[in-house]
Every structure is written in C-alpha cells, then in structure tokens.
C-alpha positions in Angstrom: 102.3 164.7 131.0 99.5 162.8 130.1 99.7 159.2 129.9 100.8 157.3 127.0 98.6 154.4 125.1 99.3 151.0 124.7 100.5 148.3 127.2 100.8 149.2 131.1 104.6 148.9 132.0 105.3 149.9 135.8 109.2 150.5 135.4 109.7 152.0 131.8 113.3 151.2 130.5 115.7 153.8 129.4 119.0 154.6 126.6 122.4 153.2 128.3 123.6 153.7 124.7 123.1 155.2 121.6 124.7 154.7 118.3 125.0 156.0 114.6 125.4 153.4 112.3 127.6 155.0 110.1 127.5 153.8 105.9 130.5 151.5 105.2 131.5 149.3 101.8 130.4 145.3 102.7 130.0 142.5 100.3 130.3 142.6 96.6 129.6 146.6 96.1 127.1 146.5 98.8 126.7 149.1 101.5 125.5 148.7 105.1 124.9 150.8 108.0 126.3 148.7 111.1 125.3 148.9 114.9 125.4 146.2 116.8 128.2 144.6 115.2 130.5 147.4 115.4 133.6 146.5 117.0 134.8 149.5 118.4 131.4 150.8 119.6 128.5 147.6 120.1 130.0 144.7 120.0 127.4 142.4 120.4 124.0 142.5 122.4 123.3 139.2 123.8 121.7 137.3 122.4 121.9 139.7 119.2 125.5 139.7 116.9 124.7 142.2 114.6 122.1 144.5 113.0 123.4 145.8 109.3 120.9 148.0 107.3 122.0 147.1 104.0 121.6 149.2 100.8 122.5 147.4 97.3 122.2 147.9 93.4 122.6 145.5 90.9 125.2 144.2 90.5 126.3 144.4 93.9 124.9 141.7 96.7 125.8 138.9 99.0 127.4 136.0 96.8 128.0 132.2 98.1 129.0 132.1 101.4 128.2 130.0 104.8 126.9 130.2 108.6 126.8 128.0 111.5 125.5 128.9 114.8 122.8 131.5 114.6 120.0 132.9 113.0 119.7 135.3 110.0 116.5 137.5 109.7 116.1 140.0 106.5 113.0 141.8 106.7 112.9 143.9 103.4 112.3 148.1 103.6 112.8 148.7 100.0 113.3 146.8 96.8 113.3 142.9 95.9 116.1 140.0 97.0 116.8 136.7 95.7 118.1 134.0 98.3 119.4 130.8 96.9 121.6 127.7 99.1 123.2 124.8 98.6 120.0 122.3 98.9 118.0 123.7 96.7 115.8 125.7 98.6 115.2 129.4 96.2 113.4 132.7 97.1 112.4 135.9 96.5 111.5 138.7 99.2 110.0 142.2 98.6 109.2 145.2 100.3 107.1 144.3 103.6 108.7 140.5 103.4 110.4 138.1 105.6 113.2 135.5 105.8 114.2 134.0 109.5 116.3 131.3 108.5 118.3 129.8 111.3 121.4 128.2 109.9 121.7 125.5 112.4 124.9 123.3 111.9 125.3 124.5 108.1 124.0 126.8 105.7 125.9 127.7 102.2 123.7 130.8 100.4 123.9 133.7 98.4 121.7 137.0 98.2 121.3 139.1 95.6 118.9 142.0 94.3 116.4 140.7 91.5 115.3 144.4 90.6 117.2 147.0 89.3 117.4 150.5 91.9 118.2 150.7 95.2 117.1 147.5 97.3 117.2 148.4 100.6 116.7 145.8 104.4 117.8 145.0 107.3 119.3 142.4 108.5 119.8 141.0 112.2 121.8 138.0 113.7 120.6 136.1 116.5 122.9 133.7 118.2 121.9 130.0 119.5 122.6 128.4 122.7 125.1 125.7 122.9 122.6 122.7 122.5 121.0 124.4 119.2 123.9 125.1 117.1 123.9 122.1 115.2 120.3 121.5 114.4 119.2 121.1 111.5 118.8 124.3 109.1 115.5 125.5 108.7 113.1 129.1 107.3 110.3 130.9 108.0 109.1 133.0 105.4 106.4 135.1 106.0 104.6 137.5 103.0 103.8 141.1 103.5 100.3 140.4 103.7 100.9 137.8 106.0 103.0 139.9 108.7 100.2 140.6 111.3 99.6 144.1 112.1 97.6 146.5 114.4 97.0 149.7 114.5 95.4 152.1 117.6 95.4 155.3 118.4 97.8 156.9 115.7 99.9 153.7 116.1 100.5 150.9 113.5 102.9 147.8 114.3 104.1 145.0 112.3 104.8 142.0 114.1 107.2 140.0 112.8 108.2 138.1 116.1 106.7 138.0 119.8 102.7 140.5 120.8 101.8 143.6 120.4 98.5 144.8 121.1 96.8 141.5 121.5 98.6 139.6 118.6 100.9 137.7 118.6 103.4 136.9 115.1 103.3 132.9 114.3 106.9 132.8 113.6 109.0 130.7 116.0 112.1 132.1 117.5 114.8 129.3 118.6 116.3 132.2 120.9 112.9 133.8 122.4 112.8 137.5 121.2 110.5 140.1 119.5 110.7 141.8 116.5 108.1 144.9 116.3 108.2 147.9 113.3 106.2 150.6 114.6 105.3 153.5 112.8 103.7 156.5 114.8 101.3 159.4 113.2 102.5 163.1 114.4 102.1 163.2 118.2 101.6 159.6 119.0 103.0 157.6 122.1 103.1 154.1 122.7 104.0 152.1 126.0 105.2 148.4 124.9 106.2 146.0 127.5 109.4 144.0 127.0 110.5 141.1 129.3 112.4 142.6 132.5 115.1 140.1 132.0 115.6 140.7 128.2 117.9 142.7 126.5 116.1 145.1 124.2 117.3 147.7 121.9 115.5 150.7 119.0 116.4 151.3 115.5 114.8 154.2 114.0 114.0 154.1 110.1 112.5 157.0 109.2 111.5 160.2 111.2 112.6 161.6 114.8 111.6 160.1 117.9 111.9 160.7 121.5 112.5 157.3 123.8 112.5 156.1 127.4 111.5 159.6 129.2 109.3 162.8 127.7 112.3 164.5 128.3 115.0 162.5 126.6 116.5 164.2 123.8 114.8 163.0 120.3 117.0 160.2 117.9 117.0 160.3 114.1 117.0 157.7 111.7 120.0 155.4 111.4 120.7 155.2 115.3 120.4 151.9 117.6 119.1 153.0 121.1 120.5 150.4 123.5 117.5 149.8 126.4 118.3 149.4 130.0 116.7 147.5 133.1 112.6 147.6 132.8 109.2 146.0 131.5 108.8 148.4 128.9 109.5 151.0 126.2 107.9 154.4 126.3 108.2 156.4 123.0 106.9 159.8 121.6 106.4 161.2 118.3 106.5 165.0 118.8 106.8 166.0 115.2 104.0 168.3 113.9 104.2 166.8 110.3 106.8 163.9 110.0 106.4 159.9 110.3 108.6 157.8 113.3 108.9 154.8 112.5 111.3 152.1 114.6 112.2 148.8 115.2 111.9 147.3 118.6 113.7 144.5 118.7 114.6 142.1 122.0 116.1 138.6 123.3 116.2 136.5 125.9 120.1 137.0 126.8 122.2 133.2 126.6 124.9 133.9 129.0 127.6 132.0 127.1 130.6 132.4 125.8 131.1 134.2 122.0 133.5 132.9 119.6 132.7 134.1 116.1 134.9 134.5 113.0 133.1 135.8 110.4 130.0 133.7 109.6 130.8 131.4 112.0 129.3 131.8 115.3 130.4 128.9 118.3 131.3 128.9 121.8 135.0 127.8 121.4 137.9 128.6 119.3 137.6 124.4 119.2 134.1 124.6 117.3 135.6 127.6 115.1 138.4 125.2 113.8 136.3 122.4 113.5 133.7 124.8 111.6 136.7 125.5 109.1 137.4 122.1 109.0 133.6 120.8 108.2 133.5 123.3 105.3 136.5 122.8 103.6 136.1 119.0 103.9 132.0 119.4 102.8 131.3 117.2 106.2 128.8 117.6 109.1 126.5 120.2 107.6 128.4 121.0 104.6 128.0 118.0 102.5 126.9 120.2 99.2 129.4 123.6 100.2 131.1 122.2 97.1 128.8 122.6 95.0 128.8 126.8 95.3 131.9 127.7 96.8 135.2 127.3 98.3 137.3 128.9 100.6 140.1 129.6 98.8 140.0 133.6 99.5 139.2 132.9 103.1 142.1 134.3 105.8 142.0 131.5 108.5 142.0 132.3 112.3 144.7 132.2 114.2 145.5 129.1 116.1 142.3 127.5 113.2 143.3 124.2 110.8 
C-alpha cells in the first residue's frame, strides 16, 4: 500500500466503536439522528455529550428552552435556521454556516427553520470544566465564506475548529478540540494527526469510507466511528465514482464527573438543583428566562427543588 497524503502520524488510531445513528422524533416535529448521546449505546465522549444530526420542516424546530454548562455548535448541511435568546442577540445560519455558542452560566433560545423544505445540520455539545460553567455566555459565528478551507490532492477540508493542512480555524474553543469536514474525490486518502491524549471520533455525511487501517471494513453515512489510542486518523476513499465526506471531530478529555438532566450539564446533582432553581426563580444567569418561557411542562429530577 502506498502511502497516504497529508500529515505524518507515526501511530495511526483505530474504530473501538462504531454506531448507526438511527432517525428518532425530537423537539417540536423535528427529527434527529443521535450518536453520541445515545443512552443505551454512546453515552457520552468526554469531553463531547452529544452529536444529533437534525432534519426539520416548517413548522417543526427547537422552541424556547435553556442550557447551562457546555457549548452548542450547529454547523448547517442543508437549509436556513433562525436562532433568537433571551438578550436580544438574533441570527440566521445557512448552508456552509456556523454558530459555537457556549452557554456559560445561562442561555434561554429557540431555533427554528426560516425557509420552507427540509433544513438539515448538525449539532454537537461540548461540555466545560468545572471553573468555566458559569462564565459568561458568549458566540462565534462564522459565514460560509469565512470557514477556512484547503484542498490537496483530491482532498478538501473545512475547518471550523483546530489545523489542517497548515491552517488553522480562528474560532476559540473553551474545551480545546477540532472540528474538520473533509470531503475526499474517488480514491483519495488523507493522514490527519489528532492529539495522542484526545478523544477523537468520525461522522460520515455522505458516501462510503474506509478508516483507521486499508483493510478495515468501509462505513456509510449516518455512522459515528469512535477513535482509539494514536496521533492520527488514516482514511480512504475507495469508491470509483461516489463523494466521502466526514466530520473529524476531537477534545481534549476533562476527567470530571457528568451530571446532566436535559439541557443542563454540571458536575453535581447539587448544581442540577440549583440550575432548576436559578431558572425558575430568573436568577444567576436567568434574569430574562421570563421573558420566553417557563417551566411549567418540565418533569423535575429526582431528589431536584
């Protein structure tokens, strides 16, 4: 086998796990495919909660509802969304777009499609150490055209967080990770390098593609390919004819304890309660929650306020 283009990697990483994200109702008439997220099959990835590719028509969407304790990014495949919170900040994304918005301490928002058809994304959560889940809310929005990208040897990248090829994306990630969309002509390899003490994981979009050794057996779309120990990724595109095209995604693991209900995301079932507690009394973070929506069709937690 010849060698592959693109970084050199000395220990290549290979699948521990692979997963179908199967299609399931979510939201307001919305559809998503979830992988990491799933309870009985991926959990979680540290530092990664979840990873939904979402598909919604109009009416359908994402109305009012808050976060504390991680990071949202929607990066758009297909199809326009509106984002709108509770101080005023008001968006729109479209195909090739960007949101990272790291909720921080408090975030009430709703997102909704502001095209009719099919609007199609996906969307991952990235949690925060203990000393940055009550910062202040913040986004990063970054246009199609502004999205750097490279392209070599039958290889084009997007990067939308961390380097590839020599660039590197300006967005700033609280949690330190990359975010890489490849797409790779008929019979194109690439050899990325990931930090040897990150977790890393694929999601394929479109096409067939064979990862981690020539020999592996190839993955279709709508599977997350869980990486093991390595500094790299090694990935083929044997088709004569089709497109591969893949997310790369990976994180600088936190190491600390998980206690999430729902869009809440802390360390202890303490901080859960108190999370409850700030948003039904509009307090620490939540000052304007009132203003878009309550939680009077919210189940508590056991053991919560």
């Amino acid at each position: 086998m010849s060698a592959a283009m693109g970084d050199g990697i000395s220990r290549p990483k290979s699948v521990v796990k692979k997963v179908l994200s199967k299609l399931q109702p979510h939201g307001d008439g919305a559809f998503v495919r979830r992988s990491i997220g799933s309870k009985m099959e991926l959990k979680s990835l540290d530092p990664f909660l979840m990873l939904d590719e979402f598909f919604v028509s109009a009416p359908a969407g994402f109305p009012n509802h808050p976060h504390r304790g991680f990071e949202t990014v929607t990066y758009m495949l297909e199809g326009t969304f509106t984002h709108q919170d509770f101080a005023g900040h008001k968006g729109t994304i479209r195909a090739g777009d960007l949101q990272w918005m790291t909720a921080g301490r408090g975030m009430v928002h709703s997102e909704m499609p502001a095209e009719e058809g099919t609007q199609r994304g996906l969307q991952l959560w990235i949690n925060l150490s203990s000393k940055d889940k009550m910062i202040k809310p913040k986004y990063q929005e970054l246009r199609k055209e502004d999205i750097k990208t490279a392209e070599k040897d039958g290889v084009e990248v997007r990067i939308i967080a961390g380097e590839a090829m020599g660039i590197r994306s300006p967005v700033f990630t609280q949690t330190p990770a990359m975010y890489l969309d490849f797409t790779l002509k008929p019979g194109a390899k690439w050899h990325q390098s990931i930090p040897e003490s990150w977790n890393s994981f694929v999601y394929v979009i479109e096409g067939e593609g064979v990862f981690g050794t020539w020999n592996s057996s190839p993955t279709q779309a709508h599977h997350v390919l869980v990486l093991g120990p390595g500094d790299g990724l090694s990935a083929w595109n044997k088709s004569s004819s089709d497109l591969l095209r893949f997310a790369l995604i990976g994180g600088q693991p936190l190491n600390e304890p998980i206690v999430q209900y729902g869009p809440f995301v802390m360390n202890t079932q303490a901080e859960i309660d108190q999370a409850f507690e700030d948003y039904r009394c509009c307090q620490n973070g939540f000052e304007k929650a009132t203003s878009l929506t309550s939680l009077k069709n919210w189940s508590m937690p056991e053991g919560s306020i």
